[in-house]
N, C-alpha and C positions, 0 to 999 in steps of 0.2 A: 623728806617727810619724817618726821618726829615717831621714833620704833621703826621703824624699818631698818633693816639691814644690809645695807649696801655693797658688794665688793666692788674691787676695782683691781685693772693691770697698771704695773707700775714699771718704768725704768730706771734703776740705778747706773750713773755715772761712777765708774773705779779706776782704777788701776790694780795689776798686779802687784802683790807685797802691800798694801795698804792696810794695815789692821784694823782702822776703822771704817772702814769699807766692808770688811770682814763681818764687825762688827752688826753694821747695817743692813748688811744682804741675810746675818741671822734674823733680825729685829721682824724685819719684812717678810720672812719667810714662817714666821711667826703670827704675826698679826692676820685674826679671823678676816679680817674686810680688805684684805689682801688677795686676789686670785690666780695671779701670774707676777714675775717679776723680769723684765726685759734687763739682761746685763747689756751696758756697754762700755769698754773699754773706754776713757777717751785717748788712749793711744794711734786706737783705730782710727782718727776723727781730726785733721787739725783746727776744725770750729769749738769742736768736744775738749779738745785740750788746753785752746786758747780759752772758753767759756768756763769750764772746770777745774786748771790746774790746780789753784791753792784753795779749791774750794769743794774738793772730794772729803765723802761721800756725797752727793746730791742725789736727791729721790723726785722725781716728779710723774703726776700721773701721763698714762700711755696717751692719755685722749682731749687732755690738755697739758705739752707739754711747757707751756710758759707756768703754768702751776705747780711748782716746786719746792721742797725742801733744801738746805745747806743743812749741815751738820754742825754740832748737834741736835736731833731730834729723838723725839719719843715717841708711844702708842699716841699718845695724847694728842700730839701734833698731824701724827698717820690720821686722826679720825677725826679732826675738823679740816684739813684738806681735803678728804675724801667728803665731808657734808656740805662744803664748800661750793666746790667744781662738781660733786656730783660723782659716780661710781662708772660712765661708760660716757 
C-alpha cells in the first residue's frame, strides 16, 4: 500500500571474516523497515554453502526466502524487495 510502512525480518547468509558481510549486517541493522535480522552462517549449512559461497553477503526476507538480495546492495534495493514480497 503506497505510505505505509512496512517492516520485515530478514536473513543474512555470511561467513566469518567476511567484511562485506560485515558491511551488510550494519546496512540492515540500519535500515527503518528492517525488524530482526536472522544470521546465518553458511558454514553451518552445506546447501547454505553450496547456494552462497561466492555469493556472500545475500539478504533475503525471513517469509520469503526465494526473495533475495546478492551483493551489492543498498537501502534502495532493501525497500523495493520489502514492497515487493511484502513485510511478513
Amino acid at each position: 500500500m503506497p505510505g505505509s510502512f512496512a517492516v520485515a525480518k530478514v536473513v543474512l547468509y555470511h561467513t566469518e571474516g567476511c567484511h562485506l558481510c560485515e558491511q551488510a549486517q550494519v546496512m540492515l541493522a540500519q535500515h527503518p523497515q528492517v525488524s530482526a535480522i536472522e544470521l546465518r552462517d553458511i558454514i553451518d549449512d552445506p546447501e547454505w554453502l553450496s547456494a552462497y559461497q561466492v555469493r556472500i553477503p545475500v539478504m533475503a526476507l525471513a517469509h520469503r526466502p526465494e526473495a533475495e538480495l546478492g551483493w551489492p546492495f543498498d537501502q534502495q534495493a532493501i525497500n523495493q524487495l520489502i514492497e515487493q514480497y511484502g513485510p511478513y
